[in-house]
C-alpha positions as CSV (number, residue, x, y, z in Angstrom):
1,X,5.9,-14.3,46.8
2,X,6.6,-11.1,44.4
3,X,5.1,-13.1,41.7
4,X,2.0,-13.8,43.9
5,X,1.5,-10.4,44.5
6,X,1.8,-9.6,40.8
7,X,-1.1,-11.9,39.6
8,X,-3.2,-10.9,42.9
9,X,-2.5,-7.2,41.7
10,X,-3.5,-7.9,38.3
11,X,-6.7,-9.8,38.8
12,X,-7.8,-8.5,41.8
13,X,-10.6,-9.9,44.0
14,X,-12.1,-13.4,42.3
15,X,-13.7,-14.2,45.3
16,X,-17.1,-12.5,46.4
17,X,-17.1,-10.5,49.3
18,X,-20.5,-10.8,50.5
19,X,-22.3,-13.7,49.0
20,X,-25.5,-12.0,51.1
21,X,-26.0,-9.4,48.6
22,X,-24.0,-9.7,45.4
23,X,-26.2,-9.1,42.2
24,X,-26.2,-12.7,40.1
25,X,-25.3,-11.8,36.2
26,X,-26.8,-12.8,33.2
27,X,-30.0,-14.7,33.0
28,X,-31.0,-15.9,36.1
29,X,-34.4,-16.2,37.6
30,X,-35.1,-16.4,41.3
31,X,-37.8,-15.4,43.7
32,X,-41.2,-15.3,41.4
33,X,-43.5,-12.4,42.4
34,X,-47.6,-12.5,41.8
35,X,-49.4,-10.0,41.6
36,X,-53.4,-9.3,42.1
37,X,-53.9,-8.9,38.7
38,X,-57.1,-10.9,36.6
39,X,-55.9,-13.0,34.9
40,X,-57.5,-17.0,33.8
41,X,-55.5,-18.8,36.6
42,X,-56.7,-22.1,35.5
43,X,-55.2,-21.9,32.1
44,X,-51.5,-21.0,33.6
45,X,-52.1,-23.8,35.8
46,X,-52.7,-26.4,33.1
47,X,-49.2,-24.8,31.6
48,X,-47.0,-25.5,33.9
49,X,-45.4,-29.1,33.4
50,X,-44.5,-29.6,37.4
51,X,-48.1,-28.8,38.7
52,X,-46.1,-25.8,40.5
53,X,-49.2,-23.3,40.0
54,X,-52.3,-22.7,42.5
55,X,-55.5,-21.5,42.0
56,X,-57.7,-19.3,43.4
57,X,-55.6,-17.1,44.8
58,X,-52.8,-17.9,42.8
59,X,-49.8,-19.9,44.4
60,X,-46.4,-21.0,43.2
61,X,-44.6,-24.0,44.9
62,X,-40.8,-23.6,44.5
63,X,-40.5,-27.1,45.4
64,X,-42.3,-28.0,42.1
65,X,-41.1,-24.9,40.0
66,X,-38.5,-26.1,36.9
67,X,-38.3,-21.7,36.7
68,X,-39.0,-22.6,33.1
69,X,-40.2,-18.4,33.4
70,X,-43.2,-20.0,30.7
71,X,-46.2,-18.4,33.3
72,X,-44.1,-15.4,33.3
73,X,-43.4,-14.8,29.4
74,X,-47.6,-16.0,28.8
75,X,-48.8,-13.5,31.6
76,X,-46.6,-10.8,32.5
77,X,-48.8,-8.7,34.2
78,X,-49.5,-11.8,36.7
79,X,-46.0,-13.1,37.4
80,X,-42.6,-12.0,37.0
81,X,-38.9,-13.6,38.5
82,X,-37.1,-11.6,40.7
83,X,-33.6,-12.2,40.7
84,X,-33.6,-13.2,44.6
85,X,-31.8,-16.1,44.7
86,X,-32.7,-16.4,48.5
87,X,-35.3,-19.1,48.0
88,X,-34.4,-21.9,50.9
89,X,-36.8,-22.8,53.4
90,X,-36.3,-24.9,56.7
91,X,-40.5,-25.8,56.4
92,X,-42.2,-26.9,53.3
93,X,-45.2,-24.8,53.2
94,X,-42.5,-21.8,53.4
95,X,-41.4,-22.5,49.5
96,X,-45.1,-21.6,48.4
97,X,-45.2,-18.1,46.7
98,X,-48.7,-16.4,47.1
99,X,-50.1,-13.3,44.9
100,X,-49.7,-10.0,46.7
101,X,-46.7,-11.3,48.7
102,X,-43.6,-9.6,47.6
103,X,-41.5,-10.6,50.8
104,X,-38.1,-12.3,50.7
105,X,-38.5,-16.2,51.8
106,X,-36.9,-16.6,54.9
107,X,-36.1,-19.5,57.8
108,X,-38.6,-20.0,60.4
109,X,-36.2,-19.5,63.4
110,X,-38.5,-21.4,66.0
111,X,-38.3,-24.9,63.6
112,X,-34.0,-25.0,63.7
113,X,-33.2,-27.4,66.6
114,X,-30.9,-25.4,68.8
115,X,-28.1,-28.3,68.6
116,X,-27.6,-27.3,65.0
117,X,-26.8,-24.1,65.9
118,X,-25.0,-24.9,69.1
119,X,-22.7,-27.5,67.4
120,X,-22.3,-26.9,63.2
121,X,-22.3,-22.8,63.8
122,X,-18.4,-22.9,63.7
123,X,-18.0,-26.0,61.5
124,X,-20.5,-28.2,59.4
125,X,-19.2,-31.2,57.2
126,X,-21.6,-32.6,54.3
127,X,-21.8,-35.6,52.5
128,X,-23.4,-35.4,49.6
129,X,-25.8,-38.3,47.8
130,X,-26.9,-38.1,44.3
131,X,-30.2,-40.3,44.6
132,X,-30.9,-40.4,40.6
133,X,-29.7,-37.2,40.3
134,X,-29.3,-36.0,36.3
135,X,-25.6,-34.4,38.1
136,X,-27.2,-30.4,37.4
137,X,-27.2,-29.7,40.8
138,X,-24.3,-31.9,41.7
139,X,-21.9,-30.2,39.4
140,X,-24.0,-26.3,41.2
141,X,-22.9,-27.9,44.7
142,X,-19.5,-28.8,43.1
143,X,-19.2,-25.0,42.1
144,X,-19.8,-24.1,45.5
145,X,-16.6,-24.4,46.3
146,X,-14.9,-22.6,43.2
147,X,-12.9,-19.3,44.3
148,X,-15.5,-17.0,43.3
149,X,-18.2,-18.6,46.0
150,X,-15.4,-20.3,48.2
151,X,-18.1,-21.9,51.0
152,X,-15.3,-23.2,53.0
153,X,-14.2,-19.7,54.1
154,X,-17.3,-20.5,56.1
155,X,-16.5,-23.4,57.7
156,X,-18.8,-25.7,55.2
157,X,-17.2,-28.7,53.2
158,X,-18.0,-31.5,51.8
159,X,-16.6,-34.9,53.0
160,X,-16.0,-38.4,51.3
161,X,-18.4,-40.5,53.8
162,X,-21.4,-40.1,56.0
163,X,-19.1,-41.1,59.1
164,X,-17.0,-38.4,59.1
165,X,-20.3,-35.8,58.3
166,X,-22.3,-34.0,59.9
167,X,-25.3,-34.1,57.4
168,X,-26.6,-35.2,54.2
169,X,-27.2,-33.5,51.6
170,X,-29.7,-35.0,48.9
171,X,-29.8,-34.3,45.2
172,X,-32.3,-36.0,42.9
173,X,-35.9,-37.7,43.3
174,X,-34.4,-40.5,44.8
175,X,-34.6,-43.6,42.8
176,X,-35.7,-47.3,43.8
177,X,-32.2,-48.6,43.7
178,X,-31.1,-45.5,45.3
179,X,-34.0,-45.6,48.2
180,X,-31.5,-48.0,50.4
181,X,-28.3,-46.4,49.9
182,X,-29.5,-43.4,50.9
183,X,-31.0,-44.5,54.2
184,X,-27.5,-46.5,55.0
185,X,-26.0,-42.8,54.5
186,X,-28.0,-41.6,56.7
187,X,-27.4,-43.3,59.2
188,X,-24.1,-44.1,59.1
189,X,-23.9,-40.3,60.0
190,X,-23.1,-40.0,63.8
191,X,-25.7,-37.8,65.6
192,X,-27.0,-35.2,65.8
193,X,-27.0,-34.7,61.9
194,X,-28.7,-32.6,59.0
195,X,-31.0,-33.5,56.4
196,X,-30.8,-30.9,53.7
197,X,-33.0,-31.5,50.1
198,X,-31.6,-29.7,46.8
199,X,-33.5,-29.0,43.8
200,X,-36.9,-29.6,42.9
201,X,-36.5,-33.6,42.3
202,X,-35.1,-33.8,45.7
203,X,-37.8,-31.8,47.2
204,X,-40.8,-32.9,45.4
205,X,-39.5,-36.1,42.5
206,X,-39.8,-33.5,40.4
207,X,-41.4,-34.9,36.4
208,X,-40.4,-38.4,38.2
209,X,-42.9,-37.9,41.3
210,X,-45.3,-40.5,40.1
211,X,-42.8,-43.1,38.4
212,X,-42.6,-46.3,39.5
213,X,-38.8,-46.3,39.5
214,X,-39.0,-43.6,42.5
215,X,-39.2,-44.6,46.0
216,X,-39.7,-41.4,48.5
217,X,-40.5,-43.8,51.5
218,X,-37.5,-42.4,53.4
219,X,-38.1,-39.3,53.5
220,X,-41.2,-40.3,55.6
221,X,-39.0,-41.7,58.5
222,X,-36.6,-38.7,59.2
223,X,-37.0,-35.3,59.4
224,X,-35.8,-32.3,56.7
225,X,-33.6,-29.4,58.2
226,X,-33.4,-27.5,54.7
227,X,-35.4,-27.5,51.6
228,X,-32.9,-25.1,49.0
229,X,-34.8,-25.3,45.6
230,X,-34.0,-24.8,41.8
231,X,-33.7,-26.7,39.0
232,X,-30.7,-26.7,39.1
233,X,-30.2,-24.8,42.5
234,X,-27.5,-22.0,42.1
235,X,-25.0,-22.1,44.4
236,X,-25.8,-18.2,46.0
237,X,-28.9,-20.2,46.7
238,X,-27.2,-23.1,48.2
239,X,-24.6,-20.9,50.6
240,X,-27.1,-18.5,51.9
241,X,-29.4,-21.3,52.7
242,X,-26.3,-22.7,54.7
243,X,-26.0,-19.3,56.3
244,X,-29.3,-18.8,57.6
245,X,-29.0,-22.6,59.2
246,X,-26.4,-21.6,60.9
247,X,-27.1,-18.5,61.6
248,X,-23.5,-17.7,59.7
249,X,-22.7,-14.1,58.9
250,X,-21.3,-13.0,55.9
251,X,-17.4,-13.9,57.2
């Protein structure tokens, strides 16, 4: 115990005591904000590799975005990352950015079933499935639990199999041979569950959207509770996203 206290007086805090509004260091880019500025929109549209970029007035969609930064480092005045990592949305047209907005991106409240709130606010168990996933945001969602983020403090883990979760959570574009396992993890997963989409493959295929080798069918047949984007997604992005499900404070 003496030596405990020793190394815990030493090192101090390594967890973070409010994941809601810690700064994220280094490089990091988050929320993008577009501004009203004139610039040729059609010429930062044909840059971008994911198709992310809008036109006329100028849009970005998160579910696309790589946050290569490449529209902000050609234009500037037009676009710049925040460093909100906030960016999860419980609809998909909530992940589009529009010029003039500056507003943090936040859950629509009337589109959470209340059972998710009613039955996972206390407790939420997740099984993950890497559908074809390049293991970027597996290994972010495998930091999650590392001391400094520590997501079970919140009463969110990760589990071994669908039957003893509460939700899935998907990383990757999800691949042909993955299309079935998927759907069998879903619903081996007792009811009422979660549906939660990580990173832009997940939410949009990502550069694999149009392969042959990609089969999104599935998506088609249930419904998404959470779309938490990046490429990969950081995990302050993936544990607020949680919160705001749950409607979890920061405890």
């Amino acid at each position: 115990m003496l030596e405990s206290l020793k190394i815990w007086l030493h090192q101090g805090k390594q967890y973070i005591p409010d994941v809601t509004t810690t700064d994220v260091p280094g490089v990091f880019r988050g929320r993008p904000v577009i501004t009203n500025a004139e610039v040729d929109e059609e010429a930062l549209a044909k840059m971008c590799p994911m198709g992310a970029i809008g036109t006329h007035p100028m849009t970005i969609d998160l579910g696309r975005c790589s946050f290569c930064g490449e529209c902000a480092f050609a234009c500037p005045e037009k676009v710049k990352f925040t460093k909100d990592y906030k960016l999860a949305s419980n609809t998909r047209e909530g992940l589009i950015v529009r010029a003039g907005e500056d507003k943090p991106i936040e859950l629509d409240e009337t589109k959470i079933r209340p059972e998710i709130r009613k039955l996972f606010s206390k407790s939420i168990k997740l099984r993950q499935v890497s559908a074809g996933g390049d293991a970027s945001c597996e290994m972010e969602l495998n930091a999650t639990g590392n001391v400094n983020f520590d997501i079970g403090r919140f009463g969110i883990d990760f589990v071994a199999s669908p039957r003893h979760a509460d939700g899935i959570v998907v990383t990757g574009p999800i691949s042909e041979n993955m299309a079935a396992p998927l759907e069998n993890a879903y619903d081996c997963t007792p009811d009422p569950k979660v549906l939660i989409l990580v990173g832009m493959d997940a939410i949009s295929g990502g550069l694999f959207e149009d392969s042959e080798a990609v089969n999104r069918k599935v998506l088609d047949k249930y419904k998404v509770d959470l779309y938490v984007p990046g490429n990969p997604t950081h995990p302050l992005t993936f544990v607020n996203a949680m919160l705001s499900l749950l409607g979890k404070k920061n405890r």
